[in-house]
C-alpha positions as CSV (number, residue, x, y, z in Angstrom):
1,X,150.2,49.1,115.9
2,X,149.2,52.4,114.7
3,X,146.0,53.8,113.3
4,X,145.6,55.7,110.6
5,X,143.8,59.3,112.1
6,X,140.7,60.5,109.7
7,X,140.3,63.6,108.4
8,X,140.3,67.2,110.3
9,X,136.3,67.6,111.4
10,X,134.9,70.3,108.6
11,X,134.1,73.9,110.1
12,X,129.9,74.1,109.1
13,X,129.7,76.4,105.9
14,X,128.4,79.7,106.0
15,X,124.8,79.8,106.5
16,X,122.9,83.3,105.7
17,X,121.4,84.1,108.9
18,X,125.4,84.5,110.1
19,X,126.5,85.9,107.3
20,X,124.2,88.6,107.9
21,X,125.1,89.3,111.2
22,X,128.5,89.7,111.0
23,X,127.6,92.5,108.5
24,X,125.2,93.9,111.3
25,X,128.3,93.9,113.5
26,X,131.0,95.8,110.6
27,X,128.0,98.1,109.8
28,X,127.1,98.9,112.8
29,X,130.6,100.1,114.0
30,X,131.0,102.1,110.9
31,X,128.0,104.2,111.6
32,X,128.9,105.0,115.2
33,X,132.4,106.3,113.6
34,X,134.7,104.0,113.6
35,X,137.3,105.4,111.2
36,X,137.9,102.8,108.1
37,X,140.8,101.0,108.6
38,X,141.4,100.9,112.4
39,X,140.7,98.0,114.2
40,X,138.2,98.6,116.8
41,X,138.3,97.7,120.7
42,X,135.1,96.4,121.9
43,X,133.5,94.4,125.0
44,X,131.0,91.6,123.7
45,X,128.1,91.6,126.9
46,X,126.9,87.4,126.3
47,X,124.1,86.1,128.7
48,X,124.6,82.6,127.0
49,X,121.2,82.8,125.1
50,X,121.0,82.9,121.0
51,X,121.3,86.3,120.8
52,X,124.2,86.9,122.4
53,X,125.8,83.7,121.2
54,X,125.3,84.7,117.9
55,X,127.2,88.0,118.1
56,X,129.5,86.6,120.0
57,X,129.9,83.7,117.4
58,X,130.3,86.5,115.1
59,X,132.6,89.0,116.6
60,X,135.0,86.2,117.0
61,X,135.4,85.5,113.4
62,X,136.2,89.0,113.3
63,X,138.5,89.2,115.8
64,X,140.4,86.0,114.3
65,X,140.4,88.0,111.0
66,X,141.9,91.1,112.7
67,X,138.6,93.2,111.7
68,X,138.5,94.0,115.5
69,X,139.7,93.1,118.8
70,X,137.3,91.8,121.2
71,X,137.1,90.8,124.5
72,X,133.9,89.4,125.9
73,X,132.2,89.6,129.0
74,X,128.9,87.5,130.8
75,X,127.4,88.8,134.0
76,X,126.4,86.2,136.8
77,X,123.2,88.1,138.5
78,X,123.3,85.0,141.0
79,X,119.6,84.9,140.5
80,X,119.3,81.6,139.9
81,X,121.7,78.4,141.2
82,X,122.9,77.7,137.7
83,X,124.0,81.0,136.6
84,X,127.8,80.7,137.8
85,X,128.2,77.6,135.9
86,X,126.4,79.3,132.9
87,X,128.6,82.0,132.9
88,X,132.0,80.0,133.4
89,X,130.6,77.8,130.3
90,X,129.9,80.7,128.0
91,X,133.8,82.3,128.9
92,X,134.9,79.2,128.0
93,X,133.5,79.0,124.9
94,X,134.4,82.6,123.7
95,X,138.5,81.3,124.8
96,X,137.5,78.3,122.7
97,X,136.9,80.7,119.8
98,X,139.8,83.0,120.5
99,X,138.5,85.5,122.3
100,X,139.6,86.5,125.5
101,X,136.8,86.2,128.1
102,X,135.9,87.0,131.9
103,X,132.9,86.5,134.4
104,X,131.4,89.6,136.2
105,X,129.5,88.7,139.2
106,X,127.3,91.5,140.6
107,X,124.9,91.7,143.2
108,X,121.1,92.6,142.7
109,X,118.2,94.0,144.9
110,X,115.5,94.7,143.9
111,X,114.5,98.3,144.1
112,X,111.4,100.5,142.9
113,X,111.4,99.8,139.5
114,X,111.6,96.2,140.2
115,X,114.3,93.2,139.9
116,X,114.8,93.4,135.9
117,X,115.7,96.9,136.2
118,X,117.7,96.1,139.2
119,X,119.4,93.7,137.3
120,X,119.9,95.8,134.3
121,X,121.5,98.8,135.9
122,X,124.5,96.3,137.5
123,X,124.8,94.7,134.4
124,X,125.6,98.1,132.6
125,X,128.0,99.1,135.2
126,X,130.1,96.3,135.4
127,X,130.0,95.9,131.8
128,X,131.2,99.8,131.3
129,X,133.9,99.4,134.0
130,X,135.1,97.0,132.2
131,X,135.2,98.9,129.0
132,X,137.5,101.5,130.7
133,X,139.7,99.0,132.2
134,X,140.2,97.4,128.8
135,X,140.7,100.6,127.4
136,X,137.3,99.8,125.1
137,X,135.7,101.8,122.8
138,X,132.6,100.1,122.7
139,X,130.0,97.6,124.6
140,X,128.4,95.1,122.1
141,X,124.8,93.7,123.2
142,X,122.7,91.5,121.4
143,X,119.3,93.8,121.8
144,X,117.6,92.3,118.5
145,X,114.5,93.9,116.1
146,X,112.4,91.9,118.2
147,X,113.6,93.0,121.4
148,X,112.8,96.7,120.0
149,X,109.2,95.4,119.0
150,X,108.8,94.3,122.5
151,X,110.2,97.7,124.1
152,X,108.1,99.5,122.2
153,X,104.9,97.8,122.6
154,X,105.5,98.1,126.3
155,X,105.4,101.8,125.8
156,X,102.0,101.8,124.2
157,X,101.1,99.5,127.1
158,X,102.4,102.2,129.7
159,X,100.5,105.3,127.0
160,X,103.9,107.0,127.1
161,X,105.1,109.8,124.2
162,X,107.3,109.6,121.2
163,X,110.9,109.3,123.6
164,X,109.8,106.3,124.9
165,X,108.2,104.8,121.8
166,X,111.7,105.3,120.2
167,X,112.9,102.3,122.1
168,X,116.7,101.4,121.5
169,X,119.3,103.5,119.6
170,X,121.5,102.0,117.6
171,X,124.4,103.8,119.9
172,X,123.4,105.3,123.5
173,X,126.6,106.8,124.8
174,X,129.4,103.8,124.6
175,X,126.8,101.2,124.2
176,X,126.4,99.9,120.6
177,X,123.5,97.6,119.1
178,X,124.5,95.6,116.4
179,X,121.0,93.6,115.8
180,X,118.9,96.1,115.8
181,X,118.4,95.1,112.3
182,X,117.9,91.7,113.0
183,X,115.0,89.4,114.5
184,X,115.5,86.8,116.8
185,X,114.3,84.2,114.5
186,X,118.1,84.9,112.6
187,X,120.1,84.7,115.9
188,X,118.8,81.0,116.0
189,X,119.3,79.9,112.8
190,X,122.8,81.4,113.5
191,X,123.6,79.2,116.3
192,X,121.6,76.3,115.4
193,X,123.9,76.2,111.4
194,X,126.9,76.9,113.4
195,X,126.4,74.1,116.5
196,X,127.1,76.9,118.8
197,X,125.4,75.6,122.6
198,X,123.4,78.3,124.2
199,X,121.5,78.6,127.2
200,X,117.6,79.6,127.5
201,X,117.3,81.4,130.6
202,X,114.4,80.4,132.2
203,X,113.2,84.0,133.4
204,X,112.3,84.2,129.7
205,X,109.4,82.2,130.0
206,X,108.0,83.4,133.4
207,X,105.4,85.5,132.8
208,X,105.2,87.3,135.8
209,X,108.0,89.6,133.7
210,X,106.0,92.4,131.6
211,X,108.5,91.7,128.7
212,X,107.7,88.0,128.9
213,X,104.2,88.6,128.5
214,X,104.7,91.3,125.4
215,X,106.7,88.4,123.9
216,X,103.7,86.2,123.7
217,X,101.2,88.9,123.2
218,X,103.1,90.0,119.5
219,X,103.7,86.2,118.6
220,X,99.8,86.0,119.3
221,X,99.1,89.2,117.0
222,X,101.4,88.2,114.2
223,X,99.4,84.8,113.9
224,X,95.9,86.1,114.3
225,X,96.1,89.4,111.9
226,X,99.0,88.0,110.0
227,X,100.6,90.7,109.6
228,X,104.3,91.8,110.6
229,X,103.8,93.4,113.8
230,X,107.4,93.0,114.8
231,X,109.3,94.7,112.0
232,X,106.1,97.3,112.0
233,X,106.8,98.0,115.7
234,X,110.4,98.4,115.3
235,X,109.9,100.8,112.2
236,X,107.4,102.8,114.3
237,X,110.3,103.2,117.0
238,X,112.4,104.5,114.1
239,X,110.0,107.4,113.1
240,X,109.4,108.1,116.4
241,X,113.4,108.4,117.6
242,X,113.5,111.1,114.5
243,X,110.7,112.8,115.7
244,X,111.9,113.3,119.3
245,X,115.5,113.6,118.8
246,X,114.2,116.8,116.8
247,X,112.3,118.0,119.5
248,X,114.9,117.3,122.1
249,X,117.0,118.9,120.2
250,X,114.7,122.1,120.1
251,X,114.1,121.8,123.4
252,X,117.5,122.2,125.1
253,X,118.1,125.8,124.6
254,X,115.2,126.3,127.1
255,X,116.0,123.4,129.0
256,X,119.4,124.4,129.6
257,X,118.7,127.9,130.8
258,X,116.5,126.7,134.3
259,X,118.1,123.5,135.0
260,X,119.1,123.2,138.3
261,X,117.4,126.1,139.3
262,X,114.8,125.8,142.2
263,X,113.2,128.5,141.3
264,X,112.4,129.6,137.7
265,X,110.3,132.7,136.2
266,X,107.6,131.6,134.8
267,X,108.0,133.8,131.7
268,X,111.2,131.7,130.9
269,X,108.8,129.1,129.9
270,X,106.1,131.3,127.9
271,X,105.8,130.8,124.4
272,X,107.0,127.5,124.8
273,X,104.9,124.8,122.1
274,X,103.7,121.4,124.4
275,X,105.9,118.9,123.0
276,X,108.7,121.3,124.0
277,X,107.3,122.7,127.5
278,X,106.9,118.9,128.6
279,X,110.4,118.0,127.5
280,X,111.6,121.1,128.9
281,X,109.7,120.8,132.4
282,X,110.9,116.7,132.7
283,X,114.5,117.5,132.0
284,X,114.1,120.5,135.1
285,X,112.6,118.0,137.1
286,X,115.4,115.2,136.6
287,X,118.2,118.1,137.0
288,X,116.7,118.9,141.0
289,X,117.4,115.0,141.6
290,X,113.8,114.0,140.5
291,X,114.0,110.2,139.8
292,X,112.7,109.8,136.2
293,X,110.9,106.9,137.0
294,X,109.1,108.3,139.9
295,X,107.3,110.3,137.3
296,X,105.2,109.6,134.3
297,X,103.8,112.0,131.1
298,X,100.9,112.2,133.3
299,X,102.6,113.9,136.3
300,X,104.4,115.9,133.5
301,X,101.1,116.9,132.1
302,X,99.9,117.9,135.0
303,X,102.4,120.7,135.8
304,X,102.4,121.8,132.3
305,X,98.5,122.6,132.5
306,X,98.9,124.5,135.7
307,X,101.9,126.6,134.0
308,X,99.5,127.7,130.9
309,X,97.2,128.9,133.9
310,X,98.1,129.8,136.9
311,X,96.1,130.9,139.3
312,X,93.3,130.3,137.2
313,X,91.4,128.9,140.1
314,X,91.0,132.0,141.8
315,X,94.2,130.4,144.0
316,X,97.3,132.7,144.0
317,X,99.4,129.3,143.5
318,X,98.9,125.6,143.2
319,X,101.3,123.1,144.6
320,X,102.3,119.5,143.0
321,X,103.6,116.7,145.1
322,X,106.5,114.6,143.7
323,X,107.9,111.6,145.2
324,X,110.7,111.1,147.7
325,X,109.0,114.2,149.7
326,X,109.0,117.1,147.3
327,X,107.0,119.5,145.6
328,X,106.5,121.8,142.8
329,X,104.9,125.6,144.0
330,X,103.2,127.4,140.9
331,X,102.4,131.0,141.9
332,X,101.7,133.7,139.7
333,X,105.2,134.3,138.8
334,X,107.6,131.4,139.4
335,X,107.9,128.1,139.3
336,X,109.3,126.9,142.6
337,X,111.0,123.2,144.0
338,X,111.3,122.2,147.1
339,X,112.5,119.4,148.8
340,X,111.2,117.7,152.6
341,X,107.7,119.3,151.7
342,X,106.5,117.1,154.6
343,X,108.2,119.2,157.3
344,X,106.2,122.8,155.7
């Protein structure tokens, strides 16, 4: 006895919220240069969550349509036990879809700047090894308009300047952000029209995590001022990226002249406005092996006041001490580094 078999299951229709992304996706690479016409290479990075599933989701209706070639890629921290069997899931699915997928496992310690940064920096060398096995041009992430909200509000939290305020670039070197344009709230709607299964990683919710608790603090704000703090944020870090790519811009000529140098004439540095002298002095700073993080605009600030006046304590120098056992000497003419200040 046979039966008779039903009718194919019906793909779900196109709902708006992915529509729109997979126009982030084809803008996006036509702004970072991808000549018109030519198929584009690109690693997808997918953590499993809505973001990520959602340009993922989207990059393989591209790929199926031959608007690029993809191949994606999720990262197993091993920070929690079900991570592996997140990340074999998530491959899965992306093979499912058509797209060629692997699993990264890296290791993470937790260093100075603590165990998200840790984490970060493995993810983004895996994920760029990868890119120059596959012969890539790119590395998709799903960083979204509220992510940037959240960077930059963490900036004002830490008083830094307009660099930092910029928060994410649409491009930073091969790395390429797609969603920029797009909140969080869309990358749901996304997956939840498309029955696409994602994974909330439970370090989202633990507020020990700064970014954690900047997620709840602008949910709070948006509901008690009613007012878009999100998409004001991440126009704020727009203005600001324009206003320090200028001066970054105005400040290499200068930079570029003393860095490396351990010692520097301090009339190489005259003349010099403060936004540009405290670009100028960082960048110096991070050339010697400085660690960025190790110092803040304060430090920064610091060094530049004691260039505008040296010796203006009656002292015929003034020395600065940096971390990992070096200092800065400010005499009357030069500008001096030195490292294992401890042993002099």
């Amino acid at each position: 006895m046979s039966t008779a078999e039903g009718p194919p299951p019906r793909r779900p229709s196109l709902d708006p919220a992915s529509g729109a992304i997979r126009n982030c996706v084809r803008e996006a690479l036509a702004l970072v240069g991808q000549p018109s016409g030519q198929q584009p290479n690109v690693i997808v990075a997918v953590s499993g969550g809505a973001d990520s599933m959602a340009l993922l989701h989207a990059c393989a209706f591209l790929h199926r349509r031959g608007e690029l070639r993809a191949h994606a890629v999720t990262v197993d921290h091993g920070l929690q036990p079900s991570t592996a069997e997140v990340a074999r899931r998530v491959a899965a699915i992306a093979e499912s879809w058509g797209v060629p997928a692997e699993v990264a496992t890296v290791t993470v310690e937790a260093g100075g700047e603590g165990l998200e940064a840790a984490a970060r920096d493995a993810r983004y060398g895996v994920l760029e090894s990868i890119r120059a096995v596959h012969a890539a041009k790119w590395v998709l992430t799903a960083h979204t308009r509220s992510d940037q909200a959240e960077t930059v509000l963490l900036g004002l939290m830490r008083g830094s300047g307009t660099r930092s305020l910029a928060g994410m670039a649409l491009r930073t070197d091969t790395v390429v952000r797609p969603l920029l344009g797009i909140e969080r709230a869309s990358t749901v709607a996304s997956c939840r029209a498309q029955g696409v299964e994602v994974w909330n990683d439970p370090m989202n919710v633990d507020d020990s995590f700064a970014r954690v608790r900047a997620r709840s603090l602008l949910a709070s704000l948006e509901t008690d001022l009613g007012q878009p703090i999100t998409a004001n944020l991440a126009r704020t870090a727009e203005l600001c990226r324009a206003d320090a790519d200028c001066l970054d811009e105005l400040a290499e000529a200068s930079a570029a002249t003393i860095r490396g140098r351990t010692k520097v004439s301090l009339t190489e540095m005259a003349g010099l406005e403060d936004a540009i002298l405290s670009r100028v002095v960082r960048d110096w700073l991070i050339s010697l092996d400085v660690p960025a993080q190790s110092f803040g605009a304060a430090r920064v600030s610091e060094l530049c006041a004691l260039l505008r006046e040296p010796g203006a304590s009656g002292q015929t120098h003034a020395r600065l001490s940096l971390p990992g056992d070096t200092e800065v000497i400010v005499t009357e003419q030069s500008l001096i580094f030195r490292r294992d200040a401890k042993t002099v």
